[in-house]
Residue frames relative to the residue before (quaternion, step in Angstrom):
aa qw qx qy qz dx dy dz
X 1.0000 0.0000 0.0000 0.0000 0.00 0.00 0.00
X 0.4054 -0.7887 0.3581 0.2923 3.38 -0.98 0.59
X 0.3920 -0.8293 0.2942 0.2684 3.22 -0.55 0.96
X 0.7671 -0.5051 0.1235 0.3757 3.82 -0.75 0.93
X 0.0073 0.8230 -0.5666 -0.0395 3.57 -0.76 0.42
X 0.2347 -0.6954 0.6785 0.0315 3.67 -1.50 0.51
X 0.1561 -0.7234 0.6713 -0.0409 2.74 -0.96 2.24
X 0.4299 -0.7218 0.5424 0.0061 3.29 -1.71 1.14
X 0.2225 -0.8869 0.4041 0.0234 3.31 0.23 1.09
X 0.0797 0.7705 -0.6260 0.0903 3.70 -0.49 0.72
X 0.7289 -0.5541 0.2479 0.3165 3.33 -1.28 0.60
X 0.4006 0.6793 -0.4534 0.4153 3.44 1.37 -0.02
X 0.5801 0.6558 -0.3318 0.3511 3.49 1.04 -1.67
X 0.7373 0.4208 -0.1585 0.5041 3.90 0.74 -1.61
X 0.2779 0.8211 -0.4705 0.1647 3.71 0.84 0.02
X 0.8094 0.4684 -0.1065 0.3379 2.78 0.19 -2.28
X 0.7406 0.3724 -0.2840 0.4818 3.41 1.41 -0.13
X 0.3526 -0.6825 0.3603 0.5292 3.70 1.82 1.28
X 0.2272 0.4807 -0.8117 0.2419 3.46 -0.70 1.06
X 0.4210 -0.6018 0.6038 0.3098 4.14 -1.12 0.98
X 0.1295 -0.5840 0.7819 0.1753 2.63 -2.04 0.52
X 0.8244 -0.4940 0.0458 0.2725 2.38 -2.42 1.27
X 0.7898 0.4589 -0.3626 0.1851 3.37 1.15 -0.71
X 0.5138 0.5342 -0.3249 0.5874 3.35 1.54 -0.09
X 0.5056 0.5438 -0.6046 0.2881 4.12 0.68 0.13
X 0.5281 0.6201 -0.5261 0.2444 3.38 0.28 -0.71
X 0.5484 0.4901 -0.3017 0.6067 3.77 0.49 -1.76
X 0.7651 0.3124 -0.4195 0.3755 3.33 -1.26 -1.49
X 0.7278 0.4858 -0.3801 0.2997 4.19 -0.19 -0.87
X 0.6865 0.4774 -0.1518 0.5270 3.19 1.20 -1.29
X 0.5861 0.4503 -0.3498 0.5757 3.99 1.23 -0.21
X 0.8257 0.1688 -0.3553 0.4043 3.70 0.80 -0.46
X 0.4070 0.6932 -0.5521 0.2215 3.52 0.92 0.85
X 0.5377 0.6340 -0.1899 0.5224 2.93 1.63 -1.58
X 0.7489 0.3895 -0.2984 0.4453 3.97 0.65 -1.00
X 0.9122 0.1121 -0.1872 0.3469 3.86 0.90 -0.67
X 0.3044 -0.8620 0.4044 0.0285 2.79 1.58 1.41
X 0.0366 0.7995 -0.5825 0.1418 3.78 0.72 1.82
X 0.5384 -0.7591 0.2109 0.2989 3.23 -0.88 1.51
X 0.2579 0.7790 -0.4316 0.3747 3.48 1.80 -0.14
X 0.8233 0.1029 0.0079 0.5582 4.06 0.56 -1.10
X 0.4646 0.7864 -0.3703 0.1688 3.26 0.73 -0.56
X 0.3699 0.7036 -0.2900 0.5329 3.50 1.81 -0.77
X 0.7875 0.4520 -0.2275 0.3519 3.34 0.15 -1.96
X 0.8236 0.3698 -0.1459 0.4045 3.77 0.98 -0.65
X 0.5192 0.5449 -0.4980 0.4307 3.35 1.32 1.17
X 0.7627 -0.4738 0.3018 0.3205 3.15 -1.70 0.51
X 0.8213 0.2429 -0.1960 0.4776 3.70 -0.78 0.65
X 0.2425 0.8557 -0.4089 0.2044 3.99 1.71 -0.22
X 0.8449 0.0671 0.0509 0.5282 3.71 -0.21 0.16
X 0.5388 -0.6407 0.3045 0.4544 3.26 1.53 -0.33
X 0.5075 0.5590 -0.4989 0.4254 3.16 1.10 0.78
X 0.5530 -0.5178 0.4621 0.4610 4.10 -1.37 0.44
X 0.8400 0.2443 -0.2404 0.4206 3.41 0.11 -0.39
X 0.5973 -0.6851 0.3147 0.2735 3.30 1.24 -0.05
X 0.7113 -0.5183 0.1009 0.4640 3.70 -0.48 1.15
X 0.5282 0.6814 -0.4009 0.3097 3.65 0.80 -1.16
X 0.8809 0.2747 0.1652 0.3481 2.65 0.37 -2.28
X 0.4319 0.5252 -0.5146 0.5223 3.03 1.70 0.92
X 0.6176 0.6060 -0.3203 0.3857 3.67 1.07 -1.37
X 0.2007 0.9549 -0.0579 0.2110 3.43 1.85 -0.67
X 0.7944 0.2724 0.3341 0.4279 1.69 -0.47 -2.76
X 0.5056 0.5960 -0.2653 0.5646 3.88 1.89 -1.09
X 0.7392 0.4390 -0.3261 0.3930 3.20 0.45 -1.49
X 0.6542 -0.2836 0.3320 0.6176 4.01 0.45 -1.15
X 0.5057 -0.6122 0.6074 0.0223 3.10 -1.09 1.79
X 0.7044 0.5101 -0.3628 0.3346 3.69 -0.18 -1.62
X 0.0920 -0.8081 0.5347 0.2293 4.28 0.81 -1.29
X 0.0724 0.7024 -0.5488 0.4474 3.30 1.69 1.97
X 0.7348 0.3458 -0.3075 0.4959 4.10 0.25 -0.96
X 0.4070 -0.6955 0.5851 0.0909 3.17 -1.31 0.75
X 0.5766 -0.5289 0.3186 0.5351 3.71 -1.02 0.99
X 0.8120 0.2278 -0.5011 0.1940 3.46 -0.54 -0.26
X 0.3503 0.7219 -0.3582 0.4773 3.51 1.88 -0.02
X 0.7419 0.4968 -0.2084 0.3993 3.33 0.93 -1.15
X 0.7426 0.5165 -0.1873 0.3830 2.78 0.93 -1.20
X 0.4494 0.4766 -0.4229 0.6261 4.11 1.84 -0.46
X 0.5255 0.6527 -0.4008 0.3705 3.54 0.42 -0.77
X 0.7980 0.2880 -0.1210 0.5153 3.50 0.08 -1.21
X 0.4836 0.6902 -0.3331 0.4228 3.68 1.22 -0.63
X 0.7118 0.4689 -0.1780 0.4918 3.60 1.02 -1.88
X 0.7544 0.4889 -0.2170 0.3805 3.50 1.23 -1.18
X 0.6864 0.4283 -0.3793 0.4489 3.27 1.43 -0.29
X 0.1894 0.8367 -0.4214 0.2941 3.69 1.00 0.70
X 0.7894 0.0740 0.1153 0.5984 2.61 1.35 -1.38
X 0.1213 0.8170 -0.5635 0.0159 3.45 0.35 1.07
X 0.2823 -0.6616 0.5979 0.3537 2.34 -2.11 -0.14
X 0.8036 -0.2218 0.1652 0.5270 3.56 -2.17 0.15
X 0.8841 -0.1088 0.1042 0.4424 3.82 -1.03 0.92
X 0.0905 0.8517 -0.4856 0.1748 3.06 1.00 1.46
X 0.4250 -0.7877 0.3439 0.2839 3.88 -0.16 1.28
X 0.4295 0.7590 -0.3157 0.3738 3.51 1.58 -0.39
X 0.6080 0.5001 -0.3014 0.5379 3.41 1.15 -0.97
X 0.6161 0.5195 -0.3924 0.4434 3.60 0.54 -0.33
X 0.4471 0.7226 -0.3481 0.3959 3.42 0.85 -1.30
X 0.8375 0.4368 -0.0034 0.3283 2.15 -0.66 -2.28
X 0.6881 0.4762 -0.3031 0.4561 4.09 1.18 -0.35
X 0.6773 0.4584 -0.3126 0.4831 3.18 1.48 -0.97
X 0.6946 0.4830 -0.3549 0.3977 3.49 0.58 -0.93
X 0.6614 0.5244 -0.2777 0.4587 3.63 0.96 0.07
X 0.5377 0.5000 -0.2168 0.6434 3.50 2.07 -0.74
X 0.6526 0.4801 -0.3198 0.4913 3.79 0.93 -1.12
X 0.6704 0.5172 -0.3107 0.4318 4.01 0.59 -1.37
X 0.6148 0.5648 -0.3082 0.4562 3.69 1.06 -1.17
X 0.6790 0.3634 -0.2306 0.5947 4.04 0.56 -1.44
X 0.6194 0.3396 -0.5470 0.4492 4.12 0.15 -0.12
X 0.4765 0.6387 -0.5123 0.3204 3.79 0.68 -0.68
X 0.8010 0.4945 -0.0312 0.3359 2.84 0.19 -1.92
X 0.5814 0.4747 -0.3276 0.5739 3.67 1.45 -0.73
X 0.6529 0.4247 -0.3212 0.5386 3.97 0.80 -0.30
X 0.5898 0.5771 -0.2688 0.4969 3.52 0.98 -1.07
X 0.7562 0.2196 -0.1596 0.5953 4.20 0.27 -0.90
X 0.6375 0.4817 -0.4879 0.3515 3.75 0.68 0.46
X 0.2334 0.7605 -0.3574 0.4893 3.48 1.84 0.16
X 0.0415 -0.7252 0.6872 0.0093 3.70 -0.47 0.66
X 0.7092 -0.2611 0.1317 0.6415 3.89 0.38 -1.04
X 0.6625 -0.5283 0.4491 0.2833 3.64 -1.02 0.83
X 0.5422 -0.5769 0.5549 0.2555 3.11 -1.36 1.05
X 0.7252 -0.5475 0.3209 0.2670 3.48 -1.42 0.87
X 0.6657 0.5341 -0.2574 0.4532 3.25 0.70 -1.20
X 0.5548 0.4699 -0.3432 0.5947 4.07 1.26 -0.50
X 0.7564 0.4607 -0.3132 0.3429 3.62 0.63 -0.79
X 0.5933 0.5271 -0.3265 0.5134 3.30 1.44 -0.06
X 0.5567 0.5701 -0.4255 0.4290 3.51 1.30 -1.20
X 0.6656 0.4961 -0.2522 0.4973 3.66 0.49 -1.48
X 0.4573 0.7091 -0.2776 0.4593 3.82 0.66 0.07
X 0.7707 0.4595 -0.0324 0.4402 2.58 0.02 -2.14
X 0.6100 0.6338 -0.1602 0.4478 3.54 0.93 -1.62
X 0.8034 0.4023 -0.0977 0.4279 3.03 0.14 -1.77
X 0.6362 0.3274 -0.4294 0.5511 4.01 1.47 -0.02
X 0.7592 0.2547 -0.4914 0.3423 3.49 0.13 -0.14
X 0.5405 -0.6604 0.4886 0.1815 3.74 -1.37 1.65
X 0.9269 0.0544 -0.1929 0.3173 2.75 -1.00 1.49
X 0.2773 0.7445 -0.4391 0.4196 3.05 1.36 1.27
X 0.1717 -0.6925 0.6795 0.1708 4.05 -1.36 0.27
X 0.2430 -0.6180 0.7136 0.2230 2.86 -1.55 0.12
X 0.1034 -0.5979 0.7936 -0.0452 4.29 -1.56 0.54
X 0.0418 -0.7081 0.6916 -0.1361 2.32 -1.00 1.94
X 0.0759 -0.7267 0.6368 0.2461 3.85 -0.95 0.72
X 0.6218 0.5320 -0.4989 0.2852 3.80 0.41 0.88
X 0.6587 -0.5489 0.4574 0.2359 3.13 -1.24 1.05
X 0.6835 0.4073 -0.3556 0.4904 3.68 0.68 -0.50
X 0.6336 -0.4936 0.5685 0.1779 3.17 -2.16 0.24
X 0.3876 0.5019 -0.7041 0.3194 3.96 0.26 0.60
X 0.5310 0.3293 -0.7071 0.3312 3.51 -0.75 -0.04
X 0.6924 0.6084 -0.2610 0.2869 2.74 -0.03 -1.85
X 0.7697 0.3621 -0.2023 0.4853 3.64 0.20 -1.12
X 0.8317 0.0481 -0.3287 0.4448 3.20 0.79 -0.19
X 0.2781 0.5784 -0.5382 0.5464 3.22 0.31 1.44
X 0.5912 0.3934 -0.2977 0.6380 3.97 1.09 -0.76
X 0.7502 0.4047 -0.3810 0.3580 3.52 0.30 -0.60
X 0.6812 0.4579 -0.3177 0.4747 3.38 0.66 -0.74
X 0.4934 -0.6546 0.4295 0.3790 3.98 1.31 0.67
X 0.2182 0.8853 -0.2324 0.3386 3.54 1.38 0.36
X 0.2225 0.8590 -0.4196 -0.1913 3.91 1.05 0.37
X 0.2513 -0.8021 0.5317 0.1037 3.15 -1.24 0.34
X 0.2199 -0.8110 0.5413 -0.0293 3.61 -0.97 -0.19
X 0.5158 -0.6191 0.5351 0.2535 4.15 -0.93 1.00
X 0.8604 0.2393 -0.1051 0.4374 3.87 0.86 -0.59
X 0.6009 -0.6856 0.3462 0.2214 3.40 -1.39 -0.26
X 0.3505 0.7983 -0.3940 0.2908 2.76 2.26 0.32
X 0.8226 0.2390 -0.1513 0.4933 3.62 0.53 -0.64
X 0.4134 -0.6642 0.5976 0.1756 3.86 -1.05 1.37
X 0.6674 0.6017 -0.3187 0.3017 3.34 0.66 -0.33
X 0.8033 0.1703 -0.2221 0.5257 3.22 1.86 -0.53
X 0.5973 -0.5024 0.3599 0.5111 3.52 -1.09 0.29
X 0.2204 -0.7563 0.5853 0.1923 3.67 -1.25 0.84
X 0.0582 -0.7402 0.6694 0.0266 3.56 -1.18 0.88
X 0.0350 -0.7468 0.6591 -0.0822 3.02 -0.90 1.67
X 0.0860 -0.7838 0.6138 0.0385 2.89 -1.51 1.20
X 0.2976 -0.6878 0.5958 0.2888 3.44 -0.65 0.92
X 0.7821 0.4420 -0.2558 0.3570 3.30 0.04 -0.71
X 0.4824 -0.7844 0.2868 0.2639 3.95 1.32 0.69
X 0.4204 -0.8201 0.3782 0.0876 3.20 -0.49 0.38
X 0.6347 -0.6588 0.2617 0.3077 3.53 -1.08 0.57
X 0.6687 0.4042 -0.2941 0.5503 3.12 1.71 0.18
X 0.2803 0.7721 -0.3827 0.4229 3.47 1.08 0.12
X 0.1012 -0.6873 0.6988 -0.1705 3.63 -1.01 1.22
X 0.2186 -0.6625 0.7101 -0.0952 3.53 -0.88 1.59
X 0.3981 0.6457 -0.6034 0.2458 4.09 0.63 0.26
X 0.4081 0.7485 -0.3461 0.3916 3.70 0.75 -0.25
X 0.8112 0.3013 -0.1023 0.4907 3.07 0.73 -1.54
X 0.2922 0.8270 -0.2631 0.4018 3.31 1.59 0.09
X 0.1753 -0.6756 0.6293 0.3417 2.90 0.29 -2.17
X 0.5779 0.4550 -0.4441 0.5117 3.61 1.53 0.49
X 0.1926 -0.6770 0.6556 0.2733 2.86 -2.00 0.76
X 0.4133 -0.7160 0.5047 0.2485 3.13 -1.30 -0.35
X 0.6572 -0.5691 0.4453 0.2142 3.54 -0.94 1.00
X 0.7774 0.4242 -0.1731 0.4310 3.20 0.64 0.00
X 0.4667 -0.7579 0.3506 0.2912 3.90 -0.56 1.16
X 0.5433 0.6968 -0.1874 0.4291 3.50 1.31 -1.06
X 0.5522 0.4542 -0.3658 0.5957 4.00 1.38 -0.02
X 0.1454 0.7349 -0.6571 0.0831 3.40 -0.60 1.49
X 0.4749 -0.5232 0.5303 0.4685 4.00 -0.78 0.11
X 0.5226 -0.6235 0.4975 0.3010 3.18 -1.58 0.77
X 0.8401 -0.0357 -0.1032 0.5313 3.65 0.59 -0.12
X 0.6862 -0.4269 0.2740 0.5214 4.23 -0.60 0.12
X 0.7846 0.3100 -0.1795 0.5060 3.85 -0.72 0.52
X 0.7873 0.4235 -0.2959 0.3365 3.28 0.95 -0.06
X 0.2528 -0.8267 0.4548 0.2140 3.45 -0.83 0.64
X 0.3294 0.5717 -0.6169 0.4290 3.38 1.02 1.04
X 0.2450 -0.8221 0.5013 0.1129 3.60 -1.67 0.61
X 0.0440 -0.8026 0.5848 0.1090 3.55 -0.77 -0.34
X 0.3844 -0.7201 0.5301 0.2294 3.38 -0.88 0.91
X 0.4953 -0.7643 0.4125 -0.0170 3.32 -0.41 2.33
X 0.5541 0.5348 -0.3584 0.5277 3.81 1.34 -1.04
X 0.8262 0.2434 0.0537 0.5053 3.09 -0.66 -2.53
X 0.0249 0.8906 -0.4435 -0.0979 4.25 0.42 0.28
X 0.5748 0.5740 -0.1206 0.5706 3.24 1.91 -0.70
X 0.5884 0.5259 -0.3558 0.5006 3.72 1.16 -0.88
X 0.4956 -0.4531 0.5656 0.4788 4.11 -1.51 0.39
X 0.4141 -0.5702 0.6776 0.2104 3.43 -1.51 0.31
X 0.8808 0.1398 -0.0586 0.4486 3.37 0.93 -1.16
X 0.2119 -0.8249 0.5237 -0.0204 3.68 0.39 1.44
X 0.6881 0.2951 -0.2175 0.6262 3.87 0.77 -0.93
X 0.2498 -0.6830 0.6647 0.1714 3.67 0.05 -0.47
X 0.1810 0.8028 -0.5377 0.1833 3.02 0.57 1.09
X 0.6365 -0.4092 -0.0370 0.6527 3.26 1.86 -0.28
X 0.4645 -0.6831 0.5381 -0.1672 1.36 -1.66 2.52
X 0.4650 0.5967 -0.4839 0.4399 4.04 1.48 -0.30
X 0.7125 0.5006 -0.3785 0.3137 3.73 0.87 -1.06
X 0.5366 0.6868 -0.3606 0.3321 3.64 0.97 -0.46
X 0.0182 -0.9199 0.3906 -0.0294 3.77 -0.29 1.03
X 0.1047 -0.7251 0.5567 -0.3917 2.48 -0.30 2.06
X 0.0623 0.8771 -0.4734 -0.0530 3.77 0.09 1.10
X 0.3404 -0.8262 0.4431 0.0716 3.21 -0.57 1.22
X 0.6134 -0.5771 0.2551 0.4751 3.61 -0.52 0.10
X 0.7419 0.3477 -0.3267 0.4712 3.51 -0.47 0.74
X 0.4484 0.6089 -0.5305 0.3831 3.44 1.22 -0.09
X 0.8917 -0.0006 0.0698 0.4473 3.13 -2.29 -0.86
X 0.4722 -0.4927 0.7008 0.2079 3.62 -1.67 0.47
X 0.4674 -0.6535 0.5777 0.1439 3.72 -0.30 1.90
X 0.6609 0.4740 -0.3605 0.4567 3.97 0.35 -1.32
X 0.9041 -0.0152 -0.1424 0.4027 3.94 -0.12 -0.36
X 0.3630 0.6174 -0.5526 0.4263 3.67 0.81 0.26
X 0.3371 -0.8193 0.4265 0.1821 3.89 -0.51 1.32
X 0.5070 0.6785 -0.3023 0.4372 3.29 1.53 -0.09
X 0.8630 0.0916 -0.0986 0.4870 2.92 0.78 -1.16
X 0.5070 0.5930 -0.4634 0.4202 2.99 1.16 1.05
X 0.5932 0.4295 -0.4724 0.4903 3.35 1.43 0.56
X 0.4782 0.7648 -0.2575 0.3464 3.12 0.91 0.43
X 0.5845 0.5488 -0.1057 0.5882 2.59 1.81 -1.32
X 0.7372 0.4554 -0.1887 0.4621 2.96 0.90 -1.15
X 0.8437 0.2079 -0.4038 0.2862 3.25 0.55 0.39
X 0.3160 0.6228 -0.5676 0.4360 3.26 1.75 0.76
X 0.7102 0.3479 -0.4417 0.4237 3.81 0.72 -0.63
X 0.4631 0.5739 -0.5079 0.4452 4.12 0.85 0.23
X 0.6525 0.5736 -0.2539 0.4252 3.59 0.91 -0.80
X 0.5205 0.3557 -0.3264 0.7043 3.44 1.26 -1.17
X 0.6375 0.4076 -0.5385 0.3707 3.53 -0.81 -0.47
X 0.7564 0.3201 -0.2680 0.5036 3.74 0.09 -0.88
X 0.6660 0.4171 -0.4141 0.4594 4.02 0.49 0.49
X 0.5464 -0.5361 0.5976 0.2386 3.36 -1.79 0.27
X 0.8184 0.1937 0.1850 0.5085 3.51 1.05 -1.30
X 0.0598 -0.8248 0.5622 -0.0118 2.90 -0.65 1.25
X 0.0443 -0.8426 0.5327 -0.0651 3.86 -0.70 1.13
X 0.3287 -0.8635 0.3825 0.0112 2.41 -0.68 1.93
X 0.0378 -0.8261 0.5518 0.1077 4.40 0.18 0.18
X 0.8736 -0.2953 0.0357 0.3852 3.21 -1.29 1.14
X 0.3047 0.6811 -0.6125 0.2609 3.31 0.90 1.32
X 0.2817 -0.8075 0.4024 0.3265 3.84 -0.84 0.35
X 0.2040 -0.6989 0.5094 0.4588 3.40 1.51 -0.23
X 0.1548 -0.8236 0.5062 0.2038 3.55 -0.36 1.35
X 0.7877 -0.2634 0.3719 0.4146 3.65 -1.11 -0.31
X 0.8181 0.5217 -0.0727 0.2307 2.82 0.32 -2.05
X 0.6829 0.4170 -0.1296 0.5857 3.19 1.41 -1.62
X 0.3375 -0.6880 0.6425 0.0073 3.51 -0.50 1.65
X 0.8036 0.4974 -0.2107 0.2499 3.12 0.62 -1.41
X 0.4738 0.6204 -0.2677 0.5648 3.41 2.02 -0.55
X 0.8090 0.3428 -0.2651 0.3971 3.40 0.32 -1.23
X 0.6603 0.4734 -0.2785 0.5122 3.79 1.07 -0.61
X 0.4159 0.6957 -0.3412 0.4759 3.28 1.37 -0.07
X 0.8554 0.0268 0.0067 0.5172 3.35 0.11 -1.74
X 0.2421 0.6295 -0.4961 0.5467 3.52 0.87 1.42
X 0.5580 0.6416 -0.1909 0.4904 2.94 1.10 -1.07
X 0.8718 0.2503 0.0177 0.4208 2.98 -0.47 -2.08
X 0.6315 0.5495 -0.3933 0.3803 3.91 1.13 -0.56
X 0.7961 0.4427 -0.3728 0.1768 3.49 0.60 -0.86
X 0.4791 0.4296 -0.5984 0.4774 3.23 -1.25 1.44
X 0.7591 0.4443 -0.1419 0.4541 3.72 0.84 -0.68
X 0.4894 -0.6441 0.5102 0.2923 3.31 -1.07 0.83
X 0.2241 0.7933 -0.5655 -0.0268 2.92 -1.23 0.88
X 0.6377 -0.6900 0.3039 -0.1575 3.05 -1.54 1.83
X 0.0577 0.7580 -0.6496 0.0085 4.10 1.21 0.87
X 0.1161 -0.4368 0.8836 0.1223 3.01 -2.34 0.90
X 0.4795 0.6937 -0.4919 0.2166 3.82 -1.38 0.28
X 0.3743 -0.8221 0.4172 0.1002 3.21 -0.11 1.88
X 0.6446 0.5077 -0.4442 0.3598 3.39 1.40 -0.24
X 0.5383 -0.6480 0.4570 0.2855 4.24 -0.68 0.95
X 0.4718 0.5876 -0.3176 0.5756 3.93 1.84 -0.56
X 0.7468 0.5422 -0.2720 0.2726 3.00 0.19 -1.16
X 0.5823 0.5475 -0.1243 0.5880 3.06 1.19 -1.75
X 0.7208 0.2992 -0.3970 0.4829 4.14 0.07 -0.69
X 0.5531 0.6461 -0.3425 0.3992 3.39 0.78 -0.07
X 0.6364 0.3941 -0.2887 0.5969 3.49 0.76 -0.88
X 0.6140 0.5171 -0.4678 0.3699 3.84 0.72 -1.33
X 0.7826 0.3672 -0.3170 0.3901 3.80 0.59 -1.50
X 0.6516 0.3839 -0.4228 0.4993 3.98 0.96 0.07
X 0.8062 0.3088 -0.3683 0.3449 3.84 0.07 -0.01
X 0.5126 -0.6852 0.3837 0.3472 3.27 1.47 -0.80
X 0.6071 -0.5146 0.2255 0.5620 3.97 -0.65 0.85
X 0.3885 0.7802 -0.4124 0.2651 3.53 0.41 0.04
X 0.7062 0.5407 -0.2258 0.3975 3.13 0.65 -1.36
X 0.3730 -0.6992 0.5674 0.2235 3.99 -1.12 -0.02
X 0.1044 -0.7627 0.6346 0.0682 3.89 0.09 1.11
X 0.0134 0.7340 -0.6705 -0.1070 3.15 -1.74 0.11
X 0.2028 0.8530 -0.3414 -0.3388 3.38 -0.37 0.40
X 0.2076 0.8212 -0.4915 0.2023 3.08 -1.01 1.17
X 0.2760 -0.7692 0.4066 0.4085 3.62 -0.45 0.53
X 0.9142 -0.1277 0.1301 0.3619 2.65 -2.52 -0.15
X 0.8336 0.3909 -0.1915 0.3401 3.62 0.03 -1.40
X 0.8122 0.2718 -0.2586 0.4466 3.08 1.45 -0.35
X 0.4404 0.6153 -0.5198 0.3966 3.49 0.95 1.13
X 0.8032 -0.3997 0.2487 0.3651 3.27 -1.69 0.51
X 0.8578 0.2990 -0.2277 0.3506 3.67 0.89 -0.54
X 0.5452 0.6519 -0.4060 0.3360 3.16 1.56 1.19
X 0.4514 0.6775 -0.2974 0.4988 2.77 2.25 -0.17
X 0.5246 -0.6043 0.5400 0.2608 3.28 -1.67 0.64
């Protein structure tokens, strides 16, 4: 029998079904604020807003980095470091709300245009779902596991409480995710369940695939950590998380990574599964030749590179 394995998801993984990657998010968000001008922000990006010519957005912008060299998640630590220190009605704070409200609704516009998953996902979720006691870690905000894991009649499940279903953890939270919990709000409604015991992050358990938040009426509660947010190491939320992607590695032989890029930025990822990998094989899909010298100079000749993407590696085939 084969013996268990943990696949690592990275935005490369959600491609093949035009979900952006990180480097093209920056454009694509900022093209569909401007295009679906949802009344939630829409205020923030007209002409004369707060008293600025172009309005609040796109002054805070323009504050944050003029040149449009830093990429959203570049952009987004950017504006993160700068709002440390603000000042009186600093336009950045807007920004920094829309581009996080705008990145969430493009998700979700790519995410509900999905009728039934492309083949190559329907094998991946397959594949997975025969070898016992495997996980999947996903660092994307969107729903393809998930969806195609629902399609393939496949159950699944945010934790490790039950062997019976495939577990998708995301450290990095998710576009359905709800942080009212941590609030002090409840909600009216039976279908808010925590994603795993002890936690006070949620997910709607009924309709799990459906937006939770269509009006954005509130959009702060939606949880979805971006780069610069909470400090993974003592935030208790997402430190049970952590803790049980590294319960998952423990219980595998192999760990396989898929169009993840191990960024730069996230210290905490890469010192993380450094950590948790050594003794285990571990496995890079990722068409990008960076990427791949990257893992070589953090894990060491050890590792297995491939490059190649998602659809055309060994575990999209049937």
């Amino acid at each position: 029998m084969e013996t268990a394995k943990t696949f690592v998801l990275g935005a490369g993984f959600s491609a093949s079904e035009q979900f952006p990657l990180v480097r093209g998010l920056r454009d694509r968000v900022l093209h569909f604020l401007q295009a679906e001008r949802h009344r939630a922000y829409r205020t923030f990006l007209e002409a004369g807003n707060g008293g600025h010519e172009k309005g609040q957005f796109f002054a805070g912008l323009e504050l944050a980095e003029s040149s449009g060299v830093l990429g959203f998640e570049e952009l987004l630590i950017k504006l993160k470091a700068d709002l440390k220190n603000p000042q009186p009605k600093d336009p950045r704070h807007i920004t920094n709300n829309v581009l996080r409200i705008g990145c969430a609704r493009l998700l979700w516009w790519f995410q509900l245009s999905i009728w039934r998953v492309q083949q190559e996902y329907a094998n991946f979720t397959q594949k997975v779902a025969a070898i016992p006691g495997s996980a999947i870690v996903s660092f994307n905000w969107d729903l393809l596991a998930e969806k195609a894991l629902t399609d393939a009649n496949i159950q699944w499940n945010y934790n490790l409480e039950d062997s019976a279903k495939v577990p998708v953890l995301k450290p990095h939270g998710s576009i359905n995710w709800s942080g009212h919990l941590r609030e002090g709000l409840s909600a009216q409604y039976s279908g808010w369940t925590p994603i795993q015991t002890g936690s006070q992050i949620s997910f709607d358990v009924l309709s799990p695939l459906e937006n939770p938040n269509k009006q954005e009426i509130n959009s702060e509660l939606r949880h979805m950590i971006f780069p610069g947010d909470l400090d993974s190491s003592s935030d208790p939320d997402i430190k049970l998380v952590w803790n049980s992607v590294a319960t998952a590695i423990a219980r595998s032989s192999k760990v396989v990574f898929i169009g993840y890029s191990l960024p730069q930025y996230d210290g905490f990822a890469r010192s993380f599964f450094v950590r948790h990998c050594q003794g285990k094989l571990v496995e890079v899909f990722d068409p990008s030749p960076e990427s791949l010298k990257r893992f070589k100079n953090t894990f060491g000749e050890g590792v297995t590179t491939c490059e190649l993407r998602f659809e055309h590696c060994d575990y999209a085939k049937p």
